[in-house]
C-alpha positions as CSV (number, residue, x, y, z in Angstrom):
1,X,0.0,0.0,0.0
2,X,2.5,2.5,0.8
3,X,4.1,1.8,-2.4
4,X,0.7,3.0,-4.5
5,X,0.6,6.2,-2.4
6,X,4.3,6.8,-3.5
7,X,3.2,6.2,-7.5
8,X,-0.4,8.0,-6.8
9,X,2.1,10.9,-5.5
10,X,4.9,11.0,-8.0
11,X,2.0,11.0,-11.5
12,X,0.1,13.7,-9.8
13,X,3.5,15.6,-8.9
14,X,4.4,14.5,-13.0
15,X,1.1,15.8,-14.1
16,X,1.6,19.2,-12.0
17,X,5.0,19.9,-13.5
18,X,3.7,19.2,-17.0
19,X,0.4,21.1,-16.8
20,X,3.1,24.5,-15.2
21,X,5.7,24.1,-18.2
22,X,2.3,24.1,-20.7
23,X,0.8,27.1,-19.2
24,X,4.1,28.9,-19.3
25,X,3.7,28.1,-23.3
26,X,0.1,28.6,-23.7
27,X,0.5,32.0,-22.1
28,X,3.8,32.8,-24.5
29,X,1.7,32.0,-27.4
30,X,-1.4,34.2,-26.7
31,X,1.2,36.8,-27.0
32,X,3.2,35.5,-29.9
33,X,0.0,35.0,-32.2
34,X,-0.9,38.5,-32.4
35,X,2.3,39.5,-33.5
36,X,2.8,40.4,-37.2
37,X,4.5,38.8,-39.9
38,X,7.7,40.4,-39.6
39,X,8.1,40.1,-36.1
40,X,7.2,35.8,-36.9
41,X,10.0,36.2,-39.3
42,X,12.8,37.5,-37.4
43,X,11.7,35.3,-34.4
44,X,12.4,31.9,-37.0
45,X,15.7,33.7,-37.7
46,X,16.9,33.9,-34.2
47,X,16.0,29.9,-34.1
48,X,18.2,29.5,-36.6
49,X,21.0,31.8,-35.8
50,X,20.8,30.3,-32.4
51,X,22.2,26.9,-34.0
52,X,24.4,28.0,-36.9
53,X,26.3,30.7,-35.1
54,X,29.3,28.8,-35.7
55,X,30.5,28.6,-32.8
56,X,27.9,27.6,-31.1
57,X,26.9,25.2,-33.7
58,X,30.7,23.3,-33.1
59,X,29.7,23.2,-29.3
60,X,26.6,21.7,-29.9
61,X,28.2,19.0,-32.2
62,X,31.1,18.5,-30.0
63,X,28.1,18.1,-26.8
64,X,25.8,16.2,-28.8
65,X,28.8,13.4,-30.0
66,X,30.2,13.8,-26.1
67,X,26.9,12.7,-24.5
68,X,24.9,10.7,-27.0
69,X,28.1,8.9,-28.3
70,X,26.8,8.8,-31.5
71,X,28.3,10.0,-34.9
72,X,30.8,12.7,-35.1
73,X,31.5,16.2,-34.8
74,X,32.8,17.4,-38.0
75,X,29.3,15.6,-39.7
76,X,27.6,17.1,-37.2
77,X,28.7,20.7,-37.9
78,X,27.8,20.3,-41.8
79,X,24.3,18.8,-40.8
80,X,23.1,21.9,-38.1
81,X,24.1,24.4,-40.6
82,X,23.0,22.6,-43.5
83,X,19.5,21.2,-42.5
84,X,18.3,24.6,-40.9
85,X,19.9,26.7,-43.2
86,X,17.5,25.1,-46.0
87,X,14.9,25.3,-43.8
88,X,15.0,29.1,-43.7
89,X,15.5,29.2,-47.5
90,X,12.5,27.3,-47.8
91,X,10.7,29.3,-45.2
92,X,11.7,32.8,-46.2
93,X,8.8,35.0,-47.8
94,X,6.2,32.6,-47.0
95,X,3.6,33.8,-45.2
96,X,1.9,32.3,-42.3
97,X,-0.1,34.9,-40.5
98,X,-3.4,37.1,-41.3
99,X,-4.6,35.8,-44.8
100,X,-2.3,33.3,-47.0
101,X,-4.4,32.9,-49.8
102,X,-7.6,33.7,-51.9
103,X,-9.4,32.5,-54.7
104,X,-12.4,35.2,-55.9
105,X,-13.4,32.7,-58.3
106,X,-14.5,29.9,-56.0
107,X,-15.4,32.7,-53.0
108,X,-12.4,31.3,-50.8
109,X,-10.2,33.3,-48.2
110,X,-7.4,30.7,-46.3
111,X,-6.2,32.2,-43.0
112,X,-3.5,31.1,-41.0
113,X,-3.9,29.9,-37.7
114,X,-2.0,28.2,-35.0
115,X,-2.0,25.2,-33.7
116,X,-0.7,26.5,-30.4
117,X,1.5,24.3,-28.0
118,X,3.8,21.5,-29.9
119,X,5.3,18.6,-28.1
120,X,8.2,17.9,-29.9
121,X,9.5,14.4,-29.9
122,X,13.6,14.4,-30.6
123,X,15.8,11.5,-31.3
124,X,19.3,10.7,-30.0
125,X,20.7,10.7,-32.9
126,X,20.7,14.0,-34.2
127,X,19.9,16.2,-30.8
128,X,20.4,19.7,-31.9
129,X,19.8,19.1,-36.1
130,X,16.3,17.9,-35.2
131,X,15.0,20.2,-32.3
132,X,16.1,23.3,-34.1
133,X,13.9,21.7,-37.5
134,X,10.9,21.5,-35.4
135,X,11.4,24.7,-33.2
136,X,11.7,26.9,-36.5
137,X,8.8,25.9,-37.9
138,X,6.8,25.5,-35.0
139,X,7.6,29.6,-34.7
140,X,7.1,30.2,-38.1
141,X,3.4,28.8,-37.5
142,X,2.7,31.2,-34.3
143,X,3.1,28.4,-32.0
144,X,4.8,27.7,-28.7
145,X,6.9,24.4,-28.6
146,X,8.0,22.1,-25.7
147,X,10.7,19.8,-26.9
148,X,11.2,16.1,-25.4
149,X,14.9,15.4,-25.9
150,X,16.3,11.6,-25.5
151,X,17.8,11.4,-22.2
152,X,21.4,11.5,-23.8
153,X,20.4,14.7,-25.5
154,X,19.1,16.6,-23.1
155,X,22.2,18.7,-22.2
156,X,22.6,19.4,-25.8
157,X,18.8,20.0,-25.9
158,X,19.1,22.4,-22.9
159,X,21.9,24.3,-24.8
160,X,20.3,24.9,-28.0
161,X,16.9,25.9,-26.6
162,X,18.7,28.5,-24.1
163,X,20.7,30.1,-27.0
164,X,17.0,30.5,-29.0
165,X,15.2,31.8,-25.8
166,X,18.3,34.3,-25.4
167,X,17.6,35.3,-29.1
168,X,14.0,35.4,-28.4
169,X,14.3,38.0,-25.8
170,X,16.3,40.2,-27.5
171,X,13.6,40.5,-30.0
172,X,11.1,41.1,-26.9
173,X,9.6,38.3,-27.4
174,X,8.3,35.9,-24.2
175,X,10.9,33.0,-24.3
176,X,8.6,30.6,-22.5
177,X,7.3,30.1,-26.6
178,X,10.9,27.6,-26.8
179,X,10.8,25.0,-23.4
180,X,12.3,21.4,-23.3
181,X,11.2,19.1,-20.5
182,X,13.2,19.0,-17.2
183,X,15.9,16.6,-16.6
184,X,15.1,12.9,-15.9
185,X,13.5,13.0,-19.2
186,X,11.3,9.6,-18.6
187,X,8.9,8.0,-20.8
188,X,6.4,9.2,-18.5
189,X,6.8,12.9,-18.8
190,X,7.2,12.9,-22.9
191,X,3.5,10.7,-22.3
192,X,2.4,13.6,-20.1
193,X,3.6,16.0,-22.6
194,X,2.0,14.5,-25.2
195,X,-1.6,13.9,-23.4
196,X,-1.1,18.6,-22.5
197,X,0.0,19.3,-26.1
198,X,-2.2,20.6,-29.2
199,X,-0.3,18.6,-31.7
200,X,2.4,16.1,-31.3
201,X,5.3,16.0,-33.8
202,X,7.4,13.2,-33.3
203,X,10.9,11.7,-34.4
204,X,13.0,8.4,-32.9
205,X,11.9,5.2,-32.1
206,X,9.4,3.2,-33.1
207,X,8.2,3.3,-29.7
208,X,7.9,6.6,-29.7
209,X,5.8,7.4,-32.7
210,X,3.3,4.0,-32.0
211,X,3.1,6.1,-28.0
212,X,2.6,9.5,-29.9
213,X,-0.1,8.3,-32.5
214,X,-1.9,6.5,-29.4
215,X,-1.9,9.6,-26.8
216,X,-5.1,11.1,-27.8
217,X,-3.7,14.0,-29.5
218,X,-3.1,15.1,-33.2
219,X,0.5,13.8,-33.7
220,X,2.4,13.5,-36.9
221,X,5.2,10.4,-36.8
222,X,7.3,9.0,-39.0
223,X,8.3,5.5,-40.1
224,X,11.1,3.0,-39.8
225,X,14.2,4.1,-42.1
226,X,15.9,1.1,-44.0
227,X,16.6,2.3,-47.1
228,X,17.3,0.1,-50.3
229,X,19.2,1.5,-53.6
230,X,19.5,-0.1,-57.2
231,X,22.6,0.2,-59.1
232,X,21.3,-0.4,-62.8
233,X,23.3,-1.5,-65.8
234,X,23.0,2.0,-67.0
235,X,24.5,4.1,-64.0
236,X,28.1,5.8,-64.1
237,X,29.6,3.3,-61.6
238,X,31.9,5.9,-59.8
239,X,29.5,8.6,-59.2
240,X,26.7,5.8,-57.9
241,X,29.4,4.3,-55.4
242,X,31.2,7.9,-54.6
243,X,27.3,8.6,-53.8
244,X,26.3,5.9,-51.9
245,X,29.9,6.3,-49.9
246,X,29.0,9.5,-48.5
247,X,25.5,8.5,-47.1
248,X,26.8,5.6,-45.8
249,X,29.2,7.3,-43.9
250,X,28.1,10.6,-43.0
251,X,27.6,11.3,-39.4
252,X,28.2,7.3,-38.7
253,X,24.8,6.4,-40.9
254,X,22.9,8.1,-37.7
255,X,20.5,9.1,-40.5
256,X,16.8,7.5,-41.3
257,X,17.9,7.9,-44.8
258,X,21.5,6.6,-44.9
259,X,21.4,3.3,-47.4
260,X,21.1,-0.1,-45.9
261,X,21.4,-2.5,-48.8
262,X,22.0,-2.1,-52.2
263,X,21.1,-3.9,-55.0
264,X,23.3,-4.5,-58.0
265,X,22.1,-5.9,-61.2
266,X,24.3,-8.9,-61.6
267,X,25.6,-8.0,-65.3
268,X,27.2,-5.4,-63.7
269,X,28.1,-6.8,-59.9
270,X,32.3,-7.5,-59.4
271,X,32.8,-3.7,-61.4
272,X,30.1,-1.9,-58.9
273,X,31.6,-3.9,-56.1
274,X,35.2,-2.7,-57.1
275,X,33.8,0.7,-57.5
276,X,32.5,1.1,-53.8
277,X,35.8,-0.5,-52.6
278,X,37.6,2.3,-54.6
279,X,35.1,4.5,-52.8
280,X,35.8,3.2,-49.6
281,X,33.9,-0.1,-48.9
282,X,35.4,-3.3,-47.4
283,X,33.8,-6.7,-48.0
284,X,34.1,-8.7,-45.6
285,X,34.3,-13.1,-46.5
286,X,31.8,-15.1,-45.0
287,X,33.6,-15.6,-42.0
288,X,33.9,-11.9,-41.1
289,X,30.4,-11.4,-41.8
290,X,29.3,-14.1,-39.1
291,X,32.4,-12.2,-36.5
292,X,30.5,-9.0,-37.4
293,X,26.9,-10.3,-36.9
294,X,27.5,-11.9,-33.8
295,X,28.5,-8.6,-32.7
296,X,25.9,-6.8,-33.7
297,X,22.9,-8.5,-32.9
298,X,24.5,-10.3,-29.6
299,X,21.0,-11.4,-28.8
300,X,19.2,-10.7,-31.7
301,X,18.7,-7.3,-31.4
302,X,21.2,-4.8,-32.7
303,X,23.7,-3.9,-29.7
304,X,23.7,-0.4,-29.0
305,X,27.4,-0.7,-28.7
306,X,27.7,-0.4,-33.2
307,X,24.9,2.3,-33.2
308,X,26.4,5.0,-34.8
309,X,30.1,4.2,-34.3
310,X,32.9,4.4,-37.1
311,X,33.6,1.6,-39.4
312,X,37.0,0.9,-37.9
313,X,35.2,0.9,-34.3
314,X,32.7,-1.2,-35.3
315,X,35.1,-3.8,-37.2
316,X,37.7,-4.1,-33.7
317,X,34.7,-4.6,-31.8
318,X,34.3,-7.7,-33.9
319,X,37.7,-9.0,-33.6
320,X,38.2,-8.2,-37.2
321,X,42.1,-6.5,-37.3
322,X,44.6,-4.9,-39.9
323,X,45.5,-2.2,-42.1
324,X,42.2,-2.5,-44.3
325,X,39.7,-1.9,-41.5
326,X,41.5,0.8,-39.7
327,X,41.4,2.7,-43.2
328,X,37.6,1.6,-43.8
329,X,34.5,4.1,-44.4
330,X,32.2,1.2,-44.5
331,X,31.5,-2.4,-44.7
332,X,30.1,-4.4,-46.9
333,X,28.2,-7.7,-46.5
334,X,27.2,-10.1,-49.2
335,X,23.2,-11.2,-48.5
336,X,20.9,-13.1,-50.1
337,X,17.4,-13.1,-48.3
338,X,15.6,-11.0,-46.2
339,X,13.5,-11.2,-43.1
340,X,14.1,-11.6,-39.2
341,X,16.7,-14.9,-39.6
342,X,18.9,-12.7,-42.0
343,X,19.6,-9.3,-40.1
344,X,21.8,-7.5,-42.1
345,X,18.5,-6.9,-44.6
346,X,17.1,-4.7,-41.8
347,X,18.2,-1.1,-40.5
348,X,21.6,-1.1,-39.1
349,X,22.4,2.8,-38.1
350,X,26.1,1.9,-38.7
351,X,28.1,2.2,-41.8
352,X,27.6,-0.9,-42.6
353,X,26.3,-2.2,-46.3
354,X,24.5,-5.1,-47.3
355,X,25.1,-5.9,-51.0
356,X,22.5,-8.3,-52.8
357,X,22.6,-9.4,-56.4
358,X,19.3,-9.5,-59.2
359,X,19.7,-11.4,-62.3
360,X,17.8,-7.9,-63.8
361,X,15.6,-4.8,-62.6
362,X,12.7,-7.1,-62.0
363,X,14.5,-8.8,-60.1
364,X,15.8,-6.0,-58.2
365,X,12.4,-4.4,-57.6
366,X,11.3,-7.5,-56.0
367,X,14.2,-7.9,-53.7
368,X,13.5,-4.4,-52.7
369,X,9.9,-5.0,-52.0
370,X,11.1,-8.0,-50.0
371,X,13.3,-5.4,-47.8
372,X,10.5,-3.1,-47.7
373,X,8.3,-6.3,-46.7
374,X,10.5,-6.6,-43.6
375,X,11.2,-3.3,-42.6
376,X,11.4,0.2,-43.9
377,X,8.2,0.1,-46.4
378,X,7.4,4.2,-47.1
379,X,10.4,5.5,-46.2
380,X,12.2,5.9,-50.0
381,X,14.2,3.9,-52.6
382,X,17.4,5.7,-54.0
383,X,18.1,4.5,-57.9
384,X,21.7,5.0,-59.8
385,X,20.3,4.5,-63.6
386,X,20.0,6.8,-66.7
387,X,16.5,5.2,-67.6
388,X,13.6,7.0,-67.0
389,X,11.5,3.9,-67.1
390,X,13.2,2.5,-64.5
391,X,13.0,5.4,-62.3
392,X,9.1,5.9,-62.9
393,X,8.6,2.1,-62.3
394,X,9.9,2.6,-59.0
395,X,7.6,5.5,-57.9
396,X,4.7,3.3,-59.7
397,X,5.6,-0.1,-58.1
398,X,7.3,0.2,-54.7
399,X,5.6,1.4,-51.8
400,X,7.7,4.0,-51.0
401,X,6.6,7.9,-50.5
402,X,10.4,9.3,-52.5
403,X,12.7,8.1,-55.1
404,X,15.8,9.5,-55.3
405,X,18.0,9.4,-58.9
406,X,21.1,9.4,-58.3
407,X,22.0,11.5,-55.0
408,X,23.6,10.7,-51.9
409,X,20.4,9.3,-50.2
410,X,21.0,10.8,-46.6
411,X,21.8,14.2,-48.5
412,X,18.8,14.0,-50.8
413,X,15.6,12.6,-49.5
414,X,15.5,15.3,-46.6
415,X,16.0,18.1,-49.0
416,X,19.2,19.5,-50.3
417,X,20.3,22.5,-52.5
418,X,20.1,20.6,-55.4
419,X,16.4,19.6,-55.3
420,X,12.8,20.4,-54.7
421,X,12.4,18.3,-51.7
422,X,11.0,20.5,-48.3
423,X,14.5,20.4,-46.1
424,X,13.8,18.6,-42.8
425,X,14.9,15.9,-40.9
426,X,11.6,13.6,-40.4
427,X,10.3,11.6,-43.6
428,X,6.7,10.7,-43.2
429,X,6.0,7.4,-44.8
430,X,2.6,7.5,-45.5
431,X,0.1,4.6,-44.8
432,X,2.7,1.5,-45.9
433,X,5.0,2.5,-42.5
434,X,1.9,3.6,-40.4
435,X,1.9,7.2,-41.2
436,X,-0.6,9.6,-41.8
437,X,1.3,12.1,-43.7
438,X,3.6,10.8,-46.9
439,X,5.5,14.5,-47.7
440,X,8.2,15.7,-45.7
441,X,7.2,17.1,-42.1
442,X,7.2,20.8,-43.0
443,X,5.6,23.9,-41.8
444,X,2.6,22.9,-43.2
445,X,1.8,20.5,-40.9
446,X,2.1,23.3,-38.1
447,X,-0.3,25.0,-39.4
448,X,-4.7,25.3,-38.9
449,X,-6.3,27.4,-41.7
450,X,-9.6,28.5,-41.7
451,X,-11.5,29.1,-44.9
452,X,-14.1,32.1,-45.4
453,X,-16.9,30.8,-48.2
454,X,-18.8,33.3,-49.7
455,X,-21.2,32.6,-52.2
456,X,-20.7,32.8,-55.6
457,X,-22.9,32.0,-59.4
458,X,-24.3,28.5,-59.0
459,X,-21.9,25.9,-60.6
460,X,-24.3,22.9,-60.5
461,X,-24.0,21.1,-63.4
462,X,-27.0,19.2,-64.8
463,X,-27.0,15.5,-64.9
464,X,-26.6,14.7,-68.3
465,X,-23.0,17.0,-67.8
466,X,-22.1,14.1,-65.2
467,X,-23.4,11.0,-66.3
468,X,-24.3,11.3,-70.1
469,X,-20.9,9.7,-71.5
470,X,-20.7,7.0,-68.8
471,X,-24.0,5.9,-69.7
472,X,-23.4,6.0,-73.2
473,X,-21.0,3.6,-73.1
474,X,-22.3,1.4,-70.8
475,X,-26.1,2.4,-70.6
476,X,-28.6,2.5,-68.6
């Protein structure tokens, strides 16, 4: 008994502390939302400036690397200035407050409104990149935020969001609209966050997005990352492997988006192989490739101790020594079926590659639905080809919500300077990985708009307009 008065205690104590940091944020944002455009604007810019300061930005790699143990710094740098500054270049001009849009013709006036107080859900893996996404456009949308770090990103967490409430307040602005939870950061707070918020946006763990699609607010989540790429018969081997070399390897493949198999028509196989070993790949023989398993799913789930370490790291760790894997930016493992008993065909987070075969590009789509079968379906397919067929049978066939022709995925399918993607660091998958958005989370999704109808000329058409050629081909 006294042990359920101690629990009865501590949830209505967790309740209480939840309910005082969303009043601090409900009250910011009565404030915040009558403020005009420009005001919105500059206040996204302080967000921004908050992480890409460079100095600032190198502490927050350097913190986020120190305490998460994840990635590195030098990757981390390029993706805080990087992902947020595409995000302002996709945000600047745009206009989210007062009226956005009108159509006279259909009697339609679209006006911005906010969604008010957003839990943000953050991952470990990219603790400042990811916060400072949703925190800019949660600001851009005249809406406070409350950000739920990982426990091994809080003090990066706590960093960042102190630099953007410093910026806030120099603008005179309340910087209760920017709050993170209080240290521990438990389960049971980002529930209780989640339960208080308007909308929930959420990035990380499985866990997390099935807990933020089930907490009886509006939440956006994203799927499970394991992304496939084809290397066709027609793709410049060099660029395809220099490409799929730097996703791999950036930031210790702590990205959603960085490949996890590829598939290599097999016309075509030994010279791509040789061209990702020129690019950096090692192949391990079968014998290293069992070494390397065991290691990584010591229990048959993938060991914490290769998330997001460097190839060489990862290849010591398996008892796997010498000159070739000190120098390694991945590895590579042959495979040849996918599914639970054969792990290396699901996400790894490590820069590690799993290279199957396919007699042709039928063959490789089905392999790649097979992947997608076991994990990853939504997420995106990366393709290395000069054949348009090939790339439109991809975004016809696979159920995936982005293709991506030949781009380093992890640069690409988040947006990059090079193409028309939104920039951001959470993919939504759409319905085949249990999402209900399929674009890239943007500011959009931040956003409520109410519509003024007026009425315009009737534009009822008669039924013979609807129905006559239907029924004249197939009658009555």
């Amino acid at each position: 008994m006294p042990q359920k008065r101690t629990q009865s205690t501590n949830d209505t104590e967790l309740v209480s502390t939840i309910q005082a940091i969303v009043a601090r944020g409900r009250a910011a944002q009565r404030v915040y939302e009558q403020q005009p455009q420009h005001v919105v604007d500059d206040a996204v810019l302080a967000a921004g400036w908050a992480i890409m300061e460079p100095g600032r930005n190198r502490l927050l790699a350097e913190m986020a690397v120190r305490d998460t143990g994840l990635g590195n710094v030098e990757d981390k740098v390029i993706k805080n200035h990087r992902k947020t500054l595409g995000l302002l270049r996709d945000l600047r001009g745009v206009k989210t407050v007062g009226i956005i849009a009108e159509y006279p013709e259909r009697g339609i006036i679209e006006i911005a409104r906010p969604v008010g107080v957003v839990a943000a859900i953050t991952p470990s893996t990219n603790p400042a990149a990811t916060p400072a996404n949703k925190i800019i456009n949660a600001l851009k949308c005249c809406n406070a935020v409350i950000v739920a770090p990982s426990p091994k990103g809080l003090s990066t967490c706590e960093t960042l969001v102190g630099y953007v409430r410093d910026g806030l307040v120099r603008l005179g602005l309340p910087p209760d609209l920017v709050q993170h939870l209080p240290a521990p950061v438990t389960k049971e707070s980002t529930a209780e966050l989640m339960r208080q918020a308007d909308l929930v946006v959420a990035t990380g763990s499985q866990s997390n997005i099935r807990a933020a699609y089930t907490c009886g607010t509006p939440a956006f989540g994203v799927g499970a990352g394991n992304v496939a790429s084809i290397i066709d018969d027609s793709a410049n081997l060099d660029e395809a492997a220099e490409n799929i070399a730097a996703s791999k390897a950036f930031d210790n493949a702590t990205s959603c988006s960085s490949e996890n198999s590829v598939v290599i028509l097999d016309c075509i196989r030994q010279q791509a192989i040789a061209a990702l070993e020129r690019a950096g790949g090692i192949m391990l023989t079968a014998d290293e490739k069992a070494r390397l398993q065991a290691t990584m799913w010591p229990e048959g789930k993938l060991s914490a101790a290769v998330t997001a370490q460097g190839a060489a790291r990862i290849a010591a760790l398996a008892g796997l020594e010498g000159p070739r894997f000190q120098a390694a930016r991945f590895l590579m493992v042959e495979e040849t079926a996918t599914g639970s008993d054969f792990p290396f065909s699901g996400e790894k987070l490590s820069p590690v590659l799993t290279v199957y075969g396919a007699a042709d590009f039928d063959a490789a789509c089905r392999r790649v639905a097979d992947i997608y079968a076991y994990q990853g379906a939504g997420h995106s397919v990366s393709v290395h080809t000069t054949n348009d067929a090939h790339v439109l049978r991809l975004g016809m066939e696979l159920p995936v919500c982005r293709v991506i022709v030949n781009q380093a995925h992890c640069f690409a399918t988040g947006g990059s300077f090079d193409n028309g993607l939104p920039f951001s660091l959470s993919m939504g998958c759409g319905t085949w990985g249990r999402n209900n958005f399929s674009d890239n989370l943007n500011y959009r999704h931040y956003l409520n708009i109410t519509r003024i109808a007026r009425k315009i000329p009737s534009r009822m058409p008669s039924v013979e307009a609807i129905f006559g050629d239907f029924l004249q081909r197939y009658g009555a």
